[in-house]
N, C-alpha and C positions, 0 to 999 in steps of 0.2 A: 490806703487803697485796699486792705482787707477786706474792709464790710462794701465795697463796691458792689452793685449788682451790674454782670454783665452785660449790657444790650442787647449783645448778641446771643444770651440765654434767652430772653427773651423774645426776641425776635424765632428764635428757634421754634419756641410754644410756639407763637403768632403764627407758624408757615403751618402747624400743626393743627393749629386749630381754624385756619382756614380751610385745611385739606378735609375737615371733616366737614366741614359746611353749617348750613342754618341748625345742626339739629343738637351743636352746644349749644351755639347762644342760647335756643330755647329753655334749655334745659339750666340754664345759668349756671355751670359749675363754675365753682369756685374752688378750683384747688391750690394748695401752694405750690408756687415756681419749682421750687424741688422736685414733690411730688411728681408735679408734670412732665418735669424733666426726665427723672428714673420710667413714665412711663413711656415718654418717646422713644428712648434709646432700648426699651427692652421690647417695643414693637412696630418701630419702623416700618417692618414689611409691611404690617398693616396700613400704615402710614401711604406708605406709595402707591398699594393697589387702590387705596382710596383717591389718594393725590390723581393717580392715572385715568380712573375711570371720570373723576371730574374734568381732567383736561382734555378726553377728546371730545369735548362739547367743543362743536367749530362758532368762532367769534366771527358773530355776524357783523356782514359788510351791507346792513343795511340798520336805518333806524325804526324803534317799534311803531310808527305809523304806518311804515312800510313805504316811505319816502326813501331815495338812495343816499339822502341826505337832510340834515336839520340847516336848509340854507339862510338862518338868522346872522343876518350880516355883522363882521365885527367891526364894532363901532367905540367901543370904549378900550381904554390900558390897563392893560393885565400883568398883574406878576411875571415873573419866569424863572422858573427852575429847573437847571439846567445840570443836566446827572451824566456824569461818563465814567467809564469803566474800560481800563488798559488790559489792553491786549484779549478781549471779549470780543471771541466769534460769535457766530450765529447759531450755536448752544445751549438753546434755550425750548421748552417744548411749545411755542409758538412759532416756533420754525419749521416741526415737525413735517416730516414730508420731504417734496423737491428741493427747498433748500432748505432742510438742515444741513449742518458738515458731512453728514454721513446718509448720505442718500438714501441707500440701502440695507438703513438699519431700523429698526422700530425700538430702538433703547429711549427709555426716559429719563430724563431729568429732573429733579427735585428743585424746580424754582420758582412755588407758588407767587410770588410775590412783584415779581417781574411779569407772569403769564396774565396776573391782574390787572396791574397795571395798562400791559396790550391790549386787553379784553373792553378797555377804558378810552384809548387809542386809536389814532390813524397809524397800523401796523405796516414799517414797509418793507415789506419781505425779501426786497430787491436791492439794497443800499449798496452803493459802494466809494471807498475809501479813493483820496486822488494819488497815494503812493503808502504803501502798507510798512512806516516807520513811524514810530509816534512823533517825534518832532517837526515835519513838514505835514502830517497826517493833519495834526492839530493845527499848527499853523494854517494853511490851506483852506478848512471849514469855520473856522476862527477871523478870516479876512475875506471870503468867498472868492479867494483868490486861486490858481495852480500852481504847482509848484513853481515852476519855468518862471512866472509873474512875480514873482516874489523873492527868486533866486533862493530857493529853502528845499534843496536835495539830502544833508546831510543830519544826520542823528540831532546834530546841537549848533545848527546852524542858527541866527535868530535873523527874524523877517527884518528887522526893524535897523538892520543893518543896511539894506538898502533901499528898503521904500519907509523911510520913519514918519513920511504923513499919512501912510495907509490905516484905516480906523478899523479896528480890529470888534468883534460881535458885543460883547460886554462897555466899552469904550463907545459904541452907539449909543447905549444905552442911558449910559452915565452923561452921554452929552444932551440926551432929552428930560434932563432931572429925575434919572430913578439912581436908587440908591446901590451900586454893585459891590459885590464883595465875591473871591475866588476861595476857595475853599481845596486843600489837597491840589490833586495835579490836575491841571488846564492846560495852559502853556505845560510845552517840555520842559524839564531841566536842562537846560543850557545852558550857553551864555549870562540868559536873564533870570536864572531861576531866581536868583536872592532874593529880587524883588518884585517877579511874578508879573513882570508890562506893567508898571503900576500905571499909566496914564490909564486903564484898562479896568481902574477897581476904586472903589471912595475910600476904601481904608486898605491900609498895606496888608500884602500878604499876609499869612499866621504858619509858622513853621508848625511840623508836628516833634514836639519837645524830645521824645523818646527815638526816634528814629532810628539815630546814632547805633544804641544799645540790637536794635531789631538788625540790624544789618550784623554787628556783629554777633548775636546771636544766632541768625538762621540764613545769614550772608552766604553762607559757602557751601549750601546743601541746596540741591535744588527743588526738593521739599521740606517740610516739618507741621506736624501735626501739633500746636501749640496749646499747653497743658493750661487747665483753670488755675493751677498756681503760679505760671507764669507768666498769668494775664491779671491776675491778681497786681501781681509786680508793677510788669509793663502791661499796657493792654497794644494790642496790634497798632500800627498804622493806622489801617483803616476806619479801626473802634475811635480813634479819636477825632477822626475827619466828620467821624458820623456825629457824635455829641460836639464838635463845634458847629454844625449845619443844625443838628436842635436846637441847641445854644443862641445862632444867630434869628431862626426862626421865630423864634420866641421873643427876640428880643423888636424884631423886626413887624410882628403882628399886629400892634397898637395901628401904628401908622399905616399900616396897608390897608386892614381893613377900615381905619374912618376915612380911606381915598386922600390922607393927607401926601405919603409918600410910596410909592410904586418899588417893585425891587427886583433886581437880578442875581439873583445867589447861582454861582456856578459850584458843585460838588463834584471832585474828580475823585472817586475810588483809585488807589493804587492798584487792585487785583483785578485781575489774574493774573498778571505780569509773574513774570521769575524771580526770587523763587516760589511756589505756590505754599505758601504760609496759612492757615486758615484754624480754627478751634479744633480740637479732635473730635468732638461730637460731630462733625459733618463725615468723616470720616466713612463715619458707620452706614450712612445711607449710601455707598455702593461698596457695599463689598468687594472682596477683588475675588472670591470664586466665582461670583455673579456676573463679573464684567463682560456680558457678551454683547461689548463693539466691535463689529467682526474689524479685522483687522486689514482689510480691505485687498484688492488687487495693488492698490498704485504702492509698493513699498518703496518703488524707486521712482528716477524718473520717465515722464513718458517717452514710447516707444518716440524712435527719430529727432529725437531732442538731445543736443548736445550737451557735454558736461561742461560747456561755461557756465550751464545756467543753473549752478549745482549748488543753494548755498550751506547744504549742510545743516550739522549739527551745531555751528557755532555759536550762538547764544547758550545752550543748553550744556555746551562745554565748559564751561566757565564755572562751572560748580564742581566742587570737586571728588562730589559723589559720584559725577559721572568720568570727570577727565581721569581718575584713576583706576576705571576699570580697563582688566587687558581684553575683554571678551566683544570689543566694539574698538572700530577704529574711526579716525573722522569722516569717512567717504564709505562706514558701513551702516546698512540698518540695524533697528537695535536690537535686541533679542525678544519676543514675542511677549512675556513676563514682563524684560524692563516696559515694557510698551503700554504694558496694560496699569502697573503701576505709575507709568506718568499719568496718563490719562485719569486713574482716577484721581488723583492727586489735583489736576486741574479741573474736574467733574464737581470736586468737593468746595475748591477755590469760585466756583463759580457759583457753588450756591450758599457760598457763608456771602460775598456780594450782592444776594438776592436778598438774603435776610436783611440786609443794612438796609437796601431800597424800601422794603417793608418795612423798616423801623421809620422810616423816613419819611414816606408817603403816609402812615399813621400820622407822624406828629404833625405833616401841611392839616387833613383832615380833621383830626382838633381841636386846629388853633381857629377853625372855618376858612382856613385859606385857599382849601383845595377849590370851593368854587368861582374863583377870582385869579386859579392862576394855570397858565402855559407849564405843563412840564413836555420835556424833552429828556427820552433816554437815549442814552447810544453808547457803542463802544469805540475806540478809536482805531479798529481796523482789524482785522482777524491772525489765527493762529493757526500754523501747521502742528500739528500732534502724529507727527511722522507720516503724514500722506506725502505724496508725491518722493518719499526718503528725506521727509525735512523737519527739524526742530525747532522754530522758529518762523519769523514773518516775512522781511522781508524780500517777496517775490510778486509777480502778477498774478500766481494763480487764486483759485475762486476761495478756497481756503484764507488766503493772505489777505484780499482786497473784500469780499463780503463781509458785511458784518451789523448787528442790532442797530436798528433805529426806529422810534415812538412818539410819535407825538400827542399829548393829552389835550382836547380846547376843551374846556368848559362850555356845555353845552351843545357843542359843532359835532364830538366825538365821543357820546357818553356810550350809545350801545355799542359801541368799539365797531371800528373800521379794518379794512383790508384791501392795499394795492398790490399786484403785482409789478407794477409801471416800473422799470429801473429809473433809479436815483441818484444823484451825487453828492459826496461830502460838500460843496460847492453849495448846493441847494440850499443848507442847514441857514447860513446866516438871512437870507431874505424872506426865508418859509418863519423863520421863529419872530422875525421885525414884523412883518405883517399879521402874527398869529397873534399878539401882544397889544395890534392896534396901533400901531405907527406908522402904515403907509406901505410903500411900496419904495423898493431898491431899485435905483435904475440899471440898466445891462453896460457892463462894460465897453468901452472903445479897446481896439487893439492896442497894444502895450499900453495898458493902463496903469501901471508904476507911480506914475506921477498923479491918479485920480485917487483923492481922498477916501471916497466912498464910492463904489459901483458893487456888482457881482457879474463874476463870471459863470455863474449859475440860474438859477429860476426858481421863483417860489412854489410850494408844493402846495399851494392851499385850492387848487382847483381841484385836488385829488381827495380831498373834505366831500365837494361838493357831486366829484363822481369819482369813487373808487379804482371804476372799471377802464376809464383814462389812462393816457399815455401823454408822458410830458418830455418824451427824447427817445431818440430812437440807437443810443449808446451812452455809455459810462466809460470815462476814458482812465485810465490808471496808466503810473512809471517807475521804473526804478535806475538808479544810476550805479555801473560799476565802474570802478576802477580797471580792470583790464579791457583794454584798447584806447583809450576811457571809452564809454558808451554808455547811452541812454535807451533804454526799452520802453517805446512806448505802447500800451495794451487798450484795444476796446471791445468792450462786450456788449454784446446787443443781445435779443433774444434769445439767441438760440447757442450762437457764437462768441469765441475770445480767438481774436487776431491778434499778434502781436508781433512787431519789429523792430529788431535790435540796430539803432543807430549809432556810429561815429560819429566824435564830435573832435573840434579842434579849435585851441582858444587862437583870438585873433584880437591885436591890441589896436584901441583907436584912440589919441592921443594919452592922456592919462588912463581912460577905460578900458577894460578888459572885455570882450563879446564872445560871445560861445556859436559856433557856427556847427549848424547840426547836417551832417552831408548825407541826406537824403537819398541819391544815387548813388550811396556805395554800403547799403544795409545789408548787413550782418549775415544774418539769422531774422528768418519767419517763423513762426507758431500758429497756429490753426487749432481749433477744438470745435468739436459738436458734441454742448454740453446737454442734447437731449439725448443723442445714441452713449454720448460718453461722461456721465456727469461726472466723475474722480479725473478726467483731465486724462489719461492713461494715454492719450495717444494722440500723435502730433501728425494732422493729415497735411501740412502744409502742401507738400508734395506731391499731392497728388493730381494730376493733372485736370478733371473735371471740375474742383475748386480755384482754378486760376481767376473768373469773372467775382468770383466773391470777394479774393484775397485783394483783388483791383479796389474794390468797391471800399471796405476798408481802412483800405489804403489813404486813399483821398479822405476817409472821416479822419483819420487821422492829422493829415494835414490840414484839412480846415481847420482846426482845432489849435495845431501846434504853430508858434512861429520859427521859420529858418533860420533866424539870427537872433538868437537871446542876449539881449544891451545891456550897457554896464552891469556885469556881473562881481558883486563882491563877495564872492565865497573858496571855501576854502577845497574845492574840486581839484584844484591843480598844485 
């Protein structure tokens, strides 16, 4: 493993040498990876003002004939590759603006490669998650199911527990003769991790060999800046997910391109997830005297909001660089330093991820795949970085549930697109079936449990053909606690996030267990106006002139949801 050349070195150059633009390649330098390297790191700065003044060219939402669309209908089967990345908000400088995380910040990000990708894309600026845990997160967009539908509330819950004829997005795919394979995390780790929903994949799972070693090595810190000689050793997690998705790619290309065999390659990045592990060279591109993400008003939670809905620093506790300091308690914010040192920590985590998708989307382009194939990027649901006083995900607010989504068509999407239309994870599996060339999803029946194949969503590909469209007039999100038990369920529409804290009460029908959601005795309500208030700061539930809206709501909400959730096999109670 010594004479290893690291991808991610490379990839490093790659973001560099795109940041400077057409006027290397011209110029064809050729210098060695070394070289390049000591010059990146010893001028960065230049690096980013360069980086920055390229990225605020805004990615037109029109194509160069000046059509609002290339409406070349799809008619043939296309590849798909299908990229996620855990625990990745909407941090990215093609978010920049109204929704980034940080609304009112003009900070940039170093994630050429990603911002290219979008640039290439139907971008949707509006995405949102059906409950901000990875495990139902995934599951959910995975089956274009809700959670409720699938009985998949908890971390390592698995769907397949109680709907096992539900046909999950990659398992379409494999049943129309293309070849899948899962790669790093898709499915959560749960129940089923060992073997990854194999009905779901043509070859079994592939562990990553090293894992083990990374966990105990950078396990109990909830960062670490991982050295070239210990990448030497071990190389990351994610360094290996990437060279087996080259690996496969490669191996995969023959047959794609002579149209012998078709394929669905899912890559799931582990990062940003906890703890943020990433090269030290990334490091360096934010300094932390530099770090000016203001640190916002919401340090706590919003005004008139109760502290049930408090979750804390608890993920973030769990490491033990933090559970041992005395200068933070669990129900305190962190001290302004620690704050800015997570943040860049996850800042850095996010763009060692950009470089792999860059190393990545190089080698589809290569092999000639890129024009023959669907990618999809996304993340599987967003992160609080101590807004609202929270260290972790999940919750409903706009922090937890927004989060990246991209879709690439070949040819539909080359001079990159842009929606603002809200979205739902829901969406993902009938938008990417139909973008691929397979037809159309049909729309679910109520309790559809027992329906092999439906969605509870709607394909986005009308949004191909007009950006400027709307295809729902809410995004519905939940979470479930344990005290009371209760269900929160959230929806966001334009302007607004409503949200109502339900009791729930199991009720047994002969052998089955049913969850009855008691509607008439909610909780707690939540209100926001995320255009006067986009950090969420303030919970107008209360106030009297919004009672016609909170109505209005109300009823989206119950359309949506059902009052009695049937045989429930999960571990809620």
């Amino acid at each position: 493993m010594a004479n290893r050349i690291h991808p991610i070195r490379l990839s490093f150059l790659h973001s560099w040498k795109m940041a400077l633009g057409p006027t290397f390649a011209r110029h064809g330098l050729q210098l060695s990876a070394f070289i390049m390297l000591i010059i990146v790191l010893v001028s960065y700065e230049s690096v980013r003002r360069t980086a920055d003044a390229k990225r605020q060219l805004p990615l037109r939402s029109r194509h160069p004939d000046g059509s609002a669309t290339n409406r070349k209908r799809i008619a043939k089967r296309r590849n798909v590759l299908f990229i996620m990345s855990d625990d990745l908000r909407a941090q990215l400088n093609c978010y920049s603006g109204r929704y980034f995380p940080n609304p009112n910040s003009d900070f940039r990000m170093f994630t050429p490669n990603i911002d290219r990708l979008a640039g290439e894309s139907l971008l949707f600026r509006r995405a949102y998650v059906q409950m901000a845990i990875c495990g139902p997160s995934r599951a959910s967009l995975l089956t274009s199911r809700r959670p409720d539908t699938i009985s998949n509330w908890l971390l390592n819950n698995n769907f397949r527990l109680v709907n096992r004829n539900v046909t999950s997005l990659p398992q379409y795919f494999k049943q129309r003769g293309y070849y899948t394979e899962g790669l790093g995390k898709i499915f959560h780790r749960g129940q089923n991790w060992s073997n990854n929903d194999p009905v779901s994949w043509s070859v079994p799972w592939r562990s990553i060999d090293n894992e083990g070693y990374i966990n105990d090595r950078y396990g109990n810190w909830s960062w670490s800046a991982a050295t070239s000689e210990e990448r030497d050793q071990y190389p990351l997690p994610d360094e290996v997910v990437l060279e087996q998705a080259i690996e496969t790619l490669r191996k995969l290309a023959p047959r794609a391109l002579s149209k012998e065999k078709n394929f669905f390659l899912g890559v799931g990045f582990l990062k940003p997830h906890l703890p943020f592990v990433f090269p030290e060279e990334f490091l360096k591109l934010y300094p932390l005297d530099e770090m000016d993400v203001p640190l916002g008003d919401n340090k706590f939670l919003p005004k008139n909001c109760g502290q049930r809905h408090f979750v804390g620093h608890t993920e973030l506790f769990a490491y033990g660089d933090v559970l041992n300091r005395t200068d933070v308690g669990m129900n305190e914010i962190l001290p302004d330093r620690k704050t800015k040192i997570f943040r860049r920590a996850y800042f850095a985590t996010v763009s060692f991820v950009d470089s792999l998708v860059g190393l990545l989307m190089d080698e589809l382009r290569s092999l000639g795949l890129d024009e023959d194939t669907v990618v999809l990027f996304m993340g599987d649901h967003g992160w609080h970085l101590g807004e609202n006083g929270i260290w972790g995900k999940y919750t409903n607010f706009e922090q937890a549930t927004h989060t990246p989504l991209m879709l690439r068509i070949p040819g539909l999407t080359d001079g990159g697109l842009v929606t603002d239309s809200i979205v739902e994870f829901t969406d993902v599996f009938p938008t990417v079936v139909e973008a691929a060339g397979l037809g159309t999803i049909p729309a679910c029946p109520k309790r559809s449990g027992h329906v092999d194949v439906c969605t509870e969503g709607v394909s986005l590909l009308s949004l191909v053909r007009d950006p400027k469209s709307t295809v729902k007039d809410v995004a519905m999100s939940q979470i479930f606690t344990y005290s009371g038990p209760r269900m929160a369920y959230s929806v966001r529409s334009d302007r607004y996030r409503y949200t109502e804290w339900v009791p729930l009460v199991k009720e047994t029908e002969g052998a089955k267990t049913n969850i009855r959601l008691l509607f008439d005795q909610v909780q707690d309500y939540e209100l926001y106006d995320l255009e006067e208030d986009p950090e969420e700061n303030n919970n107008i539930a209360g106030v009297g002139k919004y009672k016609g809206l909170m109505q209005k709501y109300s009823s989206r909400i119950k359309d949506i949801v059902e009052p009695v959730l049937h045989d429930v096999r999960s571990t809620l109670f």
